[in-house]
C-alpha angles and dihedrals in degrees: 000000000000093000085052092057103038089054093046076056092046097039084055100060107070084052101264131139126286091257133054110249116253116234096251097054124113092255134112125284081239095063099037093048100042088049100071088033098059081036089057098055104043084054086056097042090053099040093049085053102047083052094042087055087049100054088044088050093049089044098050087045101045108021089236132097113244122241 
């Protein structure tokens, strides 16, 4: 949820709609191919940090790293 509305924000900055375009939209191969590109990485950015805070978590609780 927090990667979906970080990237609406995100979509929203250069001046493009509210939603990412759909492949098969009348738009430019520069819009439908940045959208799941800057999508994807704020997913992984997200996800890496939501682990990251876990092992930290588990670390500060049990005095061992995690994995």
């Amino acid at each position: 949820m927090i990667a979906g509305a970080a990237f609406k924000q995100a979509w929203k900055i250069p001046g493009h709609d509210e939603d990412a375009p759909d492949a098969t939209e009348d738009r430019s191969w520069q819009e439908v191919l940045l959208a799941p590109a800057v999508q994807g990485v704020i997913f992984a950015v997200v996800k890496a940090a939501a682990d990251r805070a876990g092992a930290a978590t588990v670390h500060r609780v049990s005095g061992t790293w995690p994995g």
